[in-house]
C-alpha positions in Angstrom: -10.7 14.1 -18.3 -7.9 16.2 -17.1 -9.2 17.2 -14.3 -9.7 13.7 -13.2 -7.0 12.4 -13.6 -4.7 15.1 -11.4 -7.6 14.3 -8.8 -6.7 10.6 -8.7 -3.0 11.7 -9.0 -3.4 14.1 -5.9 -5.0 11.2 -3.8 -2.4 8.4 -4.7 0.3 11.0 -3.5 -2.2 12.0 -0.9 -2.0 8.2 0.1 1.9 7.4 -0.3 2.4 10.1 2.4 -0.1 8.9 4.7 1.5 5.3 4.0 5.1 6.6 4.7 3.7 8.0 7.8 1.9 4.8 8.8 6.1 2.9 8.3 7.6 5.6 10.5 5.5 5.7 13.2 5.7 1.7 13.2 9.4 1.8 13.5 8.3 3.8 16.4 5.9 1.6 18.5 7.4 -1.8 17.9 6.6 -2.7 21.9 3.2 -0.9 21.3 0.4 -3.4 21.1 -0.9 -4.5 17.8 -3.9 -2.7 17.8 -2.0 1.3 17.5 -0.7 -0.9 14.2 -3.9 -2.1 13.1 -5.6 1.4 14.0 -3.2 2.9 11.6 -3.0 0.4 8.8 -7.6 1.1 8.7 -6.5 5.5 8.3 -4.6 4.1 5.1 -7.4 2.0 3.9 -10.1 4.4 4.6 -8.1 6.7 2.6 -7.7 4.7 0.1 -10.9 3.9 -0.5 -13.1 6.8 -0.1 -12.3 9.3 -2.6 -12.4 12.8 -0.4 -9.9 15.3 0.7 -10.1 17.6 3.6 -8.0 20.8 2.4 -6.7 23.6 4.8 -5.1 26.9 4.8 -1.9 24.5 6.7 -1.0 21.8 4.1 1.7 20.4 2.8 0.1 19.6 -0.5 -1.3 22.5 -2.6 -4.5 22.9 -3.7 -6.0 21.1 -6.4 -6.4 24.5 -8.4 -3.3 26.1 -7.1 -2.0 23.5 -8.9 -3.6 22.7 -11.8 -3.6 27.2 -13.1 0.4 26.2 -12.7 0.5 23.6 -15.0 -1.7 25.8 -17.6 0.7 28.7 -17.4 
């Protein structure tokens, strides 16, 4: 149960960051046309709804189990 709930945490923080992204890069293409706004708006949503992660060796968020062995400790 644990486990699943630090996985849904880890997405929903996943998801704020992506969503922060999305609000800065607005602010930058206010003259773009509404489709670079659109495009990025559907990366939030697809995020949102499918529940999957790509990890790499360059993240800003540590793994799942990197994480979780530091809470145990």
């Amino acid at each position: 149960m644990d486990k699943i709930f630090l996985q849904i945490l880890n997405m929903s923080i996943t998801s704020c960051y992506i969503i922060l992204f999305v609000i800065v890069v607005r602010l930058l293409l206010r003259k773009a046309p509404k489709v670079f706004s659109y495009a990025l708006w559907f990366v939030v949503l697809l995020r949102l709804i499918f529940p999957f992660s790509f990890e790499s060796v360059f993240s800003l968020i540590p793994r799942s189990e990197e994480h979780t062995s530091e809470l145990q400790s």
